[in-house]
N, C-alpha and C positions, 0 to 999 in steps of 0.2 A: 424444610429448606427455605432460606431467604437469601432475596440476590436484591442488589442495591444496581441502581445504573449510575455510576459516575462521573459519565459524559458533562461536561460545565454545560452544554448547552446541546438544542436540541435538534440536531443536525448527526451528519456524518460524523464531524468532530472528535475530542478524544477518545478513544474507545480502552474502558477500563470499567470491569464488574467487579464488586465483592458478591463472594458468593459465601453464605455458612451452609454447610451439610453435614445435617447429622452433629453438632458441635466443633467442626472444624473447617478454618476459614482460609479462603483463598482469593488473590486478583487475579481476576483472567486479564492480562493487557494490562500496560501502563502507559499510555502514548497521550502526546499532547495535539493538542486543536491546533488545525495548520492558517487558520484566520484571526487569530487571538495572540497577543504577544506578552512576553510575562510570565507573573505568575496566574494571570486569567486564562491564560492556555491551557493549567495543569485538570487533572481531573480533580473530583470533590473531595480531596483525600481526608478533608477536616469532619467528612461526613461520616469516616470510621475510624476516627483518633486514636478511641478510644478500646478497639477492638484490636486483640491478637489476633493475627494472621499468620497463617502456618506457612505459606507457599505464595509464590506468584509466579502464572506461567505463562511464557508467551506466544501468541500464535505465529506471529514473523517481524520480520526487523523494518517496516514503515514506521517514519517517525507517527504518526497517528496512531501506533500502537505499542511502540516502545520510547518513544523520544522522551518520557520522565520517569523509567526505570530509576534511576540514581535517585532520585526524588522521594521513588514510595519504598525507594531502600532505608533511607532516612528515617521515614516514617516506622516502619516494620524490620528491626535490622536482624531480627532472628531468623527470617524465612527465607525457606527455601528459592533459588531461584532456575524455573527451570524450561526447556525449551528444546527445538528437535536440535537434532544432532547438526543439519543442516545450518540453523540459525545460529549456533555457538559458533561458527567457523566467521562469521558476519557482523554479529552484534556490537564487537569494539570498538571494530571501524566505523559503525553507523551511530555510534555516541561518541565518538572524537571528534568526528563530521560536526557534530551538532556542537559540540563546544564550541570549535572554530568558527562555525557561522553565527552560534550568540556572540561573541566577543567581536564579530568584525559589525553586526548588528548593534550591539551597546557604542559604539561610536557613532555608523551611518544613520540610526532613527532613534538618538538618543535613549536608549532605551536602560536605564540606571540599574534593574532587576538583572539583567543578565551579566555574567552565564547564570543557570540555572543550578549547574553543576562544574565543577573543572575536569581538567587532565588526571591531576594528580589523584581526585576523588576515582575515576573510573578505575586507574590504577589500582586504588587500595581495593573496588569491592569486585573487582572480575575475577578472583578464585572463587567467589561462590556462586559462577554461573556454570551451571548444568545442562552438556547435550547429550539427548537421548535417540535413539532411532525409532524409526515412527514404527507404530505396533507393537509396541512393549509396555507392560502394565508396570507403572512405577508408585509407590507408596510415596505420600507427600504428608502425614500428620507432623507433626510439633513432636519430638524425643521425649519430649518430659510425656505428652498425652499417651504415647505406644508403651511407657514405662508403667503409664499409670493402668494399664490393661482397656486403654479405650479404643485402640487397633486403629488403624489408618487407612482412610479411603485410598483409591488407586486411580489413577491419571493417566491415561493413554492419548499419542497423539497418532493424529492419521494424515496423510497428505492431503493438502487442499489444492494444490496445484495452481497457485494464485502468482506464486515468485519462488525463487529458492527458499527453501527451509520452512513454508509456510503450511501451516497445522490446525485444521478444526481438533479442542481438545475435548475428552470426556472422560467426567466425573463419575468414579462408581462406590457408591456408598453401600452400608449393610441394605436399607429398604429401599432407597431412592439415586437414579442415576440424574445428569444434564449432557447433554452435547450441546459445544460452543461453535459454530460453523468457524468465528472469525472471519477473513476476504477467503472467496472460493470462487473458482472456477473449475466446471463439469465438462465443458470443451475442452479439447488440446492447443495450444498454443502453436507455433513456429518450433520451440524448444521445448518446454513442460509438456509434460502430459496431464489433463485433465485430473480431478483429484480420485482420490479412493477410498470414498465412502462410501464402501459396499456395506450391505447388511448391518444398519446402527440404528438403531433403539436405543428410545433414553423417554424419561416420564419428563422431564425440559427439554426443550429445543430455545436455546437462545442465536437468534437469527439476525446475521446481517443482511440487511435491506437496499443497499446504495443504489440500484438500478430498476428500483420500483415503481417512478416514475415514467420509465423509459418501455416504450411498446416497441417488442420486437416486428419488425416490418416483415411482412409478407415474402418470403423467398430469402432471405436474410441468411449470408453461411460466411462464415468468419474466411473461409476459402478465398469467395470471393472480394472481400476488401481487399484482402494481401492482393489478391490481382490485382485492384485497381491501384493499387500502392504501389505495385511492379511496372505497371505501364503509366505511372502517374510521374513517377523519380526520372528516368530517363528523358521524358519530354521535354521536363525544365533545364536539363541537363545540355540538352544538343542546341539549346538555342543561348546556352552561353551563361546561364542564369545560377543562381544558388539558392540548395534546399534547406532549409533548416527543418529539422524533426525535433521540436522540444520533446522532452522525455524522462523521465523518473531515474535515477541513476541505477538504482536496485528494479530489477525483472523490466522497463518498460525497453532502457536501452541495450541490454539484451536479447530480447527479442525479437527487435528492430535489425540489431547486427548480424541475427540468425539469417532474417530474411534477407537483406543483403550481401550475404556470404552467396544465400541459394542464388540469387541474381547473378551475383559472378560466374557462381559454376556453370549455369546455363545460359552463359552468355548473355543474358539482360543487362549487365551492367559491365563495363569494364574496369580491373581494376584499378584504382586511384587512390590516394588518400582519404581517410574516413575522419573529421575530427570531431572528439568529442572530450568531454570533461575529466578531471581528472579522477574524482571518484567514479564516475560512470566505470575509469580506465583497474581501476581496482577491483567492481564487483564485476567484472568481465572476466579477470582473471581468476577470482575464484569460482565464477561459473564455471570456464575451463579445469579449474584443479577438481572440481568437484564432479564431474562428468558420473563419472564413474559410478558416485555414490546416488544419483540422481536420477530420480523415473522420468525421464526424459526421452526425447525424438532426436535422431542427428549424435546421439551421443559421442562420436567418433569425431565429431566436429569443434574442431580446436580456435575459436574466433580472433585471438590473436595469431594465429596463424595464415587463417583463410583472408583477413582482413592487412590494409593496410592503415590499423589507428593510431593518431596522432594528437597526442594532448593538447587539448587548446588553452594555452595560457591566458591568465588573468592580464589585460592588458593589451593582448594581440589584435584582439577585434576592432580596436579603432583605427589602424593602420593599415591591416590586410585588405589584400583588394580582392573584390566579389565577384569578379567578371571571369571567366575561364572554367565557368562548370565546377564549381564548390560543392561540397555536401559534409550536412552538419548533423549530429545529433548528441546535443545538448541538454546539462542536467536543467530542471526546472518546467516540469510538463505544466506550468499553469504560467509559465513565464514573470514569476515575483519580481518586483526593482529586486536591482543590483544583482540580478544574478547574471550568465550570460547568454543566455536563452532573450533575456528581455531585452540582453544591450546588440545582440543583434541582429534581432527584429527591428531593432529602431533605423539598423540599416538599410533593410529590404524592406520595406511596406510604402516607401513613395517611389517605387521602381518595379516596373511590370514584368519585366525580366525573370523575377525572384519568383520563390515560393516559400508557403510556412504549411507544413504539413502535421495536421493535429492527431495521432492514436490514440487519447485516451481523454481521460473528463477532464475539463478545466471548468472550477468556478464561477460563473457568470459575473463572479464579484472580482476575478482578476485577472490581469490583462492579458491572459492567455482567453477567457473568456470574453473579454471584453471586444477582445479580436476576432473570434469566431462569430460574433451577434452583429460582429461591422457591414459594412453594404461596399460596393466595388468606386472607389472615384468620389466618397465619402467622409469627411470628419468626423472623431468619436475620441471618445476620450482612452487611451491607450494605455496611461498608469499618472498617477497624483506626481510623478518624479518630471515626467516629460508634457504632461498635458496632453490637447491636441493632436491630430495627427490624419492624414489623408490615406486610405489603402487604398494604394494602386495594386500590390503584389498579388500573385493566385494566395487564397486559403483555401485549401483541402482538408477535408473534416473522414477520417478511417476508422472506423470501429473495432479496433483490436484490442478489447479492453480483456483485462485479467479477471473480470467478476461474473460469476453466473448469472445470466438473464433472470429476472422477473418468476417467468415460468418455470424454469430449470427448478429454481427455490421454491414454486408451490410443491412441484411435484415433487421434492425432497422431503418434506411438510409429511405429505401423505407418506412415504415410505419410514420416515421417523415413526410415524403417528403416536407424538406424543398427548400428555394429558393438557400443557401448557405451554405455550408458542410465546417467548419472552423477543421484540421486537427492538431492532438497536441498528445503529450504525449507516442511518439511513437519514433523508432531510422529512419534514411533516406531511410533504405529500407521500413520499415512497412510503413510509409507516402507513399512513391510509391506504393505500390499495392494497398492501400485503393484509390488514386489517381485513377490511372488505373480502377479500378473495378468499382467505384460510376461514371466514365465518361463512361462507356462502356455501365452497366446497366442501368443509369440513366441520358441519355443525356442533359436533361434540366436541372439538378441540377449543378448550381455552384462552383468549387472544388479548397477551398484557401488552401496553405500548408507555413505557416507565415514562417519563419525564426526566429533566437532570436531578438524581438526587433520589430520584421515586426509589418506591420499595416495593418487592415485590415479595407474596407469601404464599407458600406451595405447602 
């Protein structure tokens, strides 16, 4: 077996494997780096030019892990393209998304490379995406290789319970098997339920790392966030103020909306208008379509129903007035220029009134980060587009992240217990602790941490 890591750089970043097994090749992931603009976003793909590749499958529809599909289609235009059943209902819409944001990008930060891909391209190559239901073993060789009597490994995805449709996959070959966690979460969510990786062996474990870094605190239950999150919304609320909840349009502001449904129904929160973005407003609605199909909590729970949401148009924000108990939850969980998560922040943070309510990671490197590391009645630099800026507003920082803790992942380690523990999708520190931890607890398990581009041989 050899597995390539693709990631351009050595971080969280793109995440995209080549892996050969057994003589037949496949990407796990094709997504682009969400700090890198370009073609220096894409993964190494120059790195296996020259390789057939039979397959690429995807774990879930985050641009960081599909966002240059079209790309490694170009590259490889014979393979298979495949992904849970879940994800295929998603996938289009979150690469048409992505068109429209390079092309309004290629004007606002001059950026000459984009789009990376068009409309019209997606169009041509979406019949040859493939959804499957999770726990079914599917054959992915090359036609010509099963003709030539070289039989075809088989690919099974299982629920990682991270966002809709999202799938640790595994590879099972004649001698040699790999399991790919991709983003997992082993808690339940507001909506998802936790994943279900019961019972998986595999001689690889290729392991995302993102919250390696991060020491779970003593007494820590995801329970109790959402409570302080429930009695946190309201207070800002009665004193006339507005909340804004940046958030990820795919699983963060879904989740978000779950819990504020529950707040209506028991009376925590009154109903009001909810607004939020317009894609957020579409993978809402296929949350709700998809209920059914979907190992999930609240399933009965219809969020454009229970909710009152209301698109927030490009535009609206610098007119609309903040005072009368607002509440936002807006695409852009890291709050980048131009989005409008960013634009309006810029109107709540010299105004005490307000609040900016953080649930998941924002980059220290942007201004969603740069906001959470601020001080109260202090200057800091807020984004390279506005400069300066003073936080007067509350920020609230809520741990209701979609990734397995630290330890959840060791101890998954030990229940895989494979021969070789391949390390990815994490920044240099979280790869070192997982390093550290899996040698310490698990002497005999082998512990690679690739670099961009590294190779690794099983």
């Amino acid at each position: 077996m050899r597995i390539l890591n693709l990631n351009p750089a050595p971080d969280v970043g793109a995440s995209c494997w080549f892996v050969d097994l057994e003589g037949h090749r496949i990407l796990l992931d094709a997504g682009t780096h969400p700090k890198l603009e370009g073609r220096a976003s894409l993964p190494l793909y120059q790195r296996v030019r020259h390789e057939e590749v039979d397959a690429i499958a995807l774990s879930h529809c985050h641009h960081d892990h599909v966002g240059s599909l079209p790309v490694a289609m170009r590259h490889f235009p014979t393979a298979h393209v495949l992904m849970s059943e879940l994800s295929y209902f998603l996938i289009e819409r979150v690469l048409h998304n992505s068109v429209n944001v390079m092309v309004r990008q290629r004007s606002e930060l001059d950026i000459a490379e984009y789009p990376l891909y068009t409309h019209d391209e997606l169009d041509e190559i979406a019949p040859r995406f493939q959804g499957f239901k999770y726990n079914r073993e599917i054959e992915w060789a090359a036609h010509h290789k099963v003709r030539a009597g070289l039989g075809s490994p088989v690919l099974e995805f299982y629920d990682a319970g991270h966002t809709l449709g999202s799938a640790g996959i595994m590879l099972r070959g004649r001698r040699e098997t790999l399991f790919f966690t991709g983003d997992v979460s082993f808690g339940d969510q507001t909506l998802l339920k936790g994943a279900r990786f019961e019972d998986i062996e595999a001689d690889v474990l290729i392991l995302e790392t993102t919250r390696g870094s991060r020491q779970v605190p003593a007494g820590f239950t995801r329970a109790a966030e959402a409570q302080r999150l429930s009695e946190a919304i309201p207070r800002v609320l009665k004193r006339k103020g507005t909340v804004l909840i940046p958030a990820f349009a795919l699983g963060r502001t879904q989740e978000i909306l779950g819990l504020l449904a529950q707040m209506i129904q028991t009376g925590k929160l009154r109903r009001q208008p909810i607004y939020i973005g317009g894609l957020g407003r579409v993978f809402t609605e296929i949350y709700d379509l998809e209920a059914h199909r979907t190992h999930r909590q609240h399933s009965q729970l219809q969020l454009h129903e229970a909710l009152n949401l209301v698109v927030q148009e490009r535009g609206h924000l610098e007119t609309m007035k903040l005072g009368g108990s607002r509440l936002f939850v807006l695409t852009a969980g890291m709050m980048s220029e131009n989005t409008a998560a960013h634009d309006l922040a810029l109107r709540l943070l010299e105004d005490e009134r307000h609040a900016i309510f953080f649930v998941g990671y924002a980059d220290p490197g942007t201004p969603g980060g740069r906001l959470k590391a601020s001080r109260p009645n202090e200057p800091f630099l807020f984004s390279e587009k506005v400069g300066q800026l003073t936080r007067r507003c509350e920020v609230g920082e809520f741990d209701l992240t979609a990734h397995a803790n630290r330890d959840e992942l060791l101890a998954f380690v030990g229940e895989v217990n494979p021969r070789v523990v391949v390390l990815g999708h994490g920044d240099p520190d979280a790869r070192a602790w997982f390093e550290g931890a899996i040698r310490t607890r698990y002497p005999r398990i082998k512990v690679v941490s690739p670099e961009p581009g590294g190779v690794v041989e099983v």
